[in-house]
C-alpha positions as a Markdown table, in Angstrom:
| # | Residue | x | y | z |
|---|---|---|---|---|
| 1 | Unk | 0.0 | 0.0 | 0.0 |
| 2 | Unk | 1.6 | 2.8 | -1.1 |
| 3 | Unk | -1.0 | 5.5 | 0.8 |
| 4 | Unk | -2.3 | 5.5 | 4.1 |
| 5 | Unk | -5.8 | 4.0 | 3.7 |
| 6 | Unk | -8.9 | 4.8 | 6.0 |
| 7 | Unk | -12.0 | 3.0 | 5.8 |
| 8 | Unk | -14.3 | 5.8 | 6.5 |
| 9 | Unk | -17.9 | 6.4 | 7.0 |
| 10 | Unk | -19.0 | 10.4 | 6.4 |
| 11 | Unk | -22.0 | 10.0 | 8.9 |
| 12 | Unk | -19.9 | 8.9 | 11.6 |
| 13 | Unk | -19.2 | 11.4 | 13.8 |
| 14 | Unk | -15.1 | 9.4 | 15.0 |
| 15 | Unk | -14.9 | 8.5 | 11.3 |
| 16 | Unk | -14.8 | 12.3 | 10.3 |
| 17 | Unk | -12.2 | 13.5 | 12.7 |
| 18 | Unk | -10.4 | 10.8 | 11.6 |
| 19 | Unk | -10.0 | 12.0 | 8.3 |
| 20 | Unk | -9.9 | 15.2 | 9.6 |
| 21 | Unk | -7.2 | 14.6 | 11.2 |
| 22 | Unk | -5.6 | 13.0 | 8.2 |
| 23 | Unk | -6.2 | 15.6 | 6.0 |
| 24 | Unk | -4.3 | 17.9 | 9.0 |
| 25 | Unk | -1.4 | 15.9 | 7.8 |
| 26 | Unk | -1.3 | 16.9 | 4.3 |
| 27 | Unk | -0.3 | 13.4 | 3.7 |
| 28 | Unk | -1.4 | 11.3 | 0.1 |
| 29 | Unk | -4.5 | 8.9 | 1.7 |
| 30 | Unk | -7.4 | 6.9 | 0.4 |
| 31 | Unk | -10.2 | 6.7 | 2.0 |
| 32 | Unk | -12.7 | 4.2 | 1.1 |
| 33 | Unk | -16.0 | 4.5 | 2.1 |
| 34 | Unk | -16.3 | 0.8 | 3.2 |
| 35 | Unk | -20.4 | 0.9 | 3.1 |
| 36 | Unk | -20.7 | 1.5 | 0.0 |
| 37 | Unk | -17.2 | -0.4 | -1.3 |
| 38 | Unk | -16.7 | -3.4 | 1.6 |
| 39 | Unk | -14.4 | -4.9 | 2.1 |
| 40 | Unk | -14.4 | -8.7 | 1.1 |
| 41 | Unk | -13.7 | -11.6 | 4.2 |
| 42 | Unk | -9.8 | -11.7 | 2.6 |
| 43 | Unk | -9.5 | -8.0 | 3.4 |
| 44 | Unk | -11.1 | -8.5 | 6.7 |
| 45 | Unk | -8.4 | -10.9 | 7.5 |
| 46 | Unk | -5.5 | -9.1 | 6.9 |
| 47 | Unk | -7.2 | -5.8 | 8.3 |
| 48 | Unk | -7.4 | -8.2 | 11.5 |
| 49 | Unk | -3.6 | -9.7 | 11.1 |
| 50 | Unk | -2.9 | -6.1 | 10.8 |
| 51 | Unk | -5.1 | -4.8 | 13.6 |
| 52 | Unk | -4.1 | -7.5 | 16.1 |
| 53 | Unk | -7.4 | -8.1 | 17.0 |
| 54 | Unk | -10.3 | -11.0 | 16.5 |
| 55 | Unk | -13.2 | -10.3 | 14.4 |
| 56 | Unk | -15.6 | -10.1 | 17.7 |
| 57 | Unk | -13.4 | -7.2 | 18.8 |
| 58 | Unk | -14.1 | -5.1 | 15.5 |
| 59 | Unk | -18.0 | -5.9 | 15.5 |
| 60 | Unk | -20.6 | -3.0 | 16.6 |
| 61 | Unk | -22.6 | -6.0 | 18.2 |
| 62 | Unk | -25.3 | -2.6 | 19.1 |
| 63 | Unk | -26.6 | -2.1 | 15.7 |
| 64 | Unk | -29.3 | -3.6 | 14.5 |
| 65 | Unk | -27.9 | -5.8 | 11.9 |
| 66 | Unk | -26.0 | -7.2 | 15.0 |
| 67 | Unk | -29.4 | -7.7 | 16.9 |
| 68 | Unk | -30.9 | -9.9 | 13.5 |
| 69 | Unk | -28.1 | -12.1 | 13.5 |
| 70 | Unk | -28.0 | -12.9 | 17.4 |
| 71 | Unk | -24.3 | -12.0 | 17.6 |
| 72 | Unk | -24.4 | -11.7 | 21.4 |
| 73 | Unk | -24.7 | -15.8 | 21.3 |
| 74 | Unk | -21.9 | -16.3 | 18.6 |
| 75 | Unk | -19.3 | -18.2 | 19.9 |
| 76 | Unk | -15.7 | -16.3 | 20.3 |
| 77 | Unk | -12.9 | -19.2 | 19.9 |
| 78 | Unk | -11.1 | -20.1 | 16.7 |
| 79 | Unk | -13.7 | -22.1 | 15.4 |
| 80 | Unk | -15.9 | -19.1 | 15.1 |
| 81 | Unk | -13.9 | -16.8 | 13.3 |
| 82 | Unk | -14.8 | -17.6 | 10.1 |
| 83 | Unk | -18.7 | -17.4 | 10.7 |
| 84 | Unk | -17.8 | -13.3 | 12.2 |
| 85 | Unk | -16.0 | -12.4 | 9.4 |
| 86 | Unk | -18.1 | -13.9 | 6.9 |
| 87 | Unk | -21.2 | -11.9 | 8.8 |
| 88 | Unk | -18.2 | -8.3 | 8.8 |
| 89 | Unk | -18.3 | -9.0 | 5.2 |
| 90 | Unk | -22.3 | -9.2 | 4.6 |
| 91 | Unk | -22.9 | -6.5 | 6.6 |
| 92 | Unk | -20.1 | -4.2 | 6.8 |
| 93 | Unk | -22.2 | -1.6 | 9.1 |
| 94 | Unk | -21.1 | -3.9 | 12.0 |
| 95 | Unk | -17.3 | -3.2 | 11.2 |
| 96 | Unk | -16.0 | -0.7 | 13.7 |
| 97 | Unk | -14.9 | 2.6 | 12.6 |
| 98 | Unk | -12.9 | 4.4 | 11.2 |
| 99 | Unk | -10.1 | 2.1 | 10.3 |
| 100 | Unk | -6.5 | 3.5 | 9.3 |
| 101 | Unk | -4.1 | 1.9 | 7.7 |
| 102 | Unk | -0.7 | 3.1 | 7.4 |
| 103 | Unk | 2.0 | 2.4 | 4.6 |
| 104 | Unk | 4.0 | 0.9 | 7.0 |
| 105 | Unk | 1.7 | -1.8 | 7.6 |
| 106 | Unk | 0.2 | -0.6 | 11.3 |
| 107 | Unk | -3.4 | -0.2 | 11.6 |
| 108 | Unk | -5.7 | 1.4 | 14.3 |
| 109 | Unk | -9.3 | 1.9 | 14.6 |
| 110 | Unk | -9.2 | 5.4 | 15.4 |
| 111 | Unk | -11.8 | 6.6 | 17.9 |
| 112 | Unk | -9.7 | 8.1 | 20.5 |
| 113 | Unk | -7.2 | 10.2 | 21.1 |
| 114 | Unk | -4.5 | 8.0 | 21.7 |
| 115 | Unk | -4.8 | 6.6 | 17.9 |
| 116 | Unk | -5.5 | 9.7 | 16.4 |
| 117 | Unk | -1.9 | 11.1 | 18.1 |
| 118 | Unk | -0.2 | 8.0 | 16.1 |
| 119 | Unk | -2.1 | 9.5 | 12.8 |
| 120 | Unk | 0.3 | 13.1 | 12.8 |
């Protein structure tokens, strides 16, 4: 990846100080507008790898998507993975946001201040 990369949604409130805050940078960035261009459950995999995190721990498990499919009783072990990410991919509403990736291969979901500081 050449540019840092932010998986943005413009209604979200983190999401747009997110980008603000890229845009502060003057840095070269694409942001992808992940409802309306998901990402696929290969992308969500490496977002993971690259996140250090599980699928359960990027999941909005309060909207109502989350609700339909009964996510509070999914499973959270190895086994399960695939059935979260598969559900991340189908509904991308439930990915958490804003999502920055960096050229250097980090990646943070940027909702607070201590991720947006690693942004500058």
């Amino acid at each position: 990846m050449a540019a840092t990369e932010i998986w943005h949604n413009p209604k979200c409130s983190k999401s747009r100080t997110a980008k603000a805050v890229l845009d502060e940078t003057g840095g070269d960035y694409i942001e992808r507008r992940y409802l309306d261009n998901p990402p696929t459950a290969a992308e969500i995999r490496t977002a993971l790898s690259k996140l250090a995190l599980e699928p359960w721990d990027i999941t909005r498990t309060g909207e109502p998507e989350a609700k339909e499919l009964g996510l509070a009783k999914w499973g959270k072990t190895p086994a399960d993975r695939d059935r979260w990410i598969d559900a991340l991919a189908a509904h991308p509403r439930l990915i958490q946001r804003p999502i920055v990736f960096t050229p250097d291969g980090r990646a943070f979901i940027a909702r607070d201040d201590q991720s947006l500081d690693a942004l500058r």
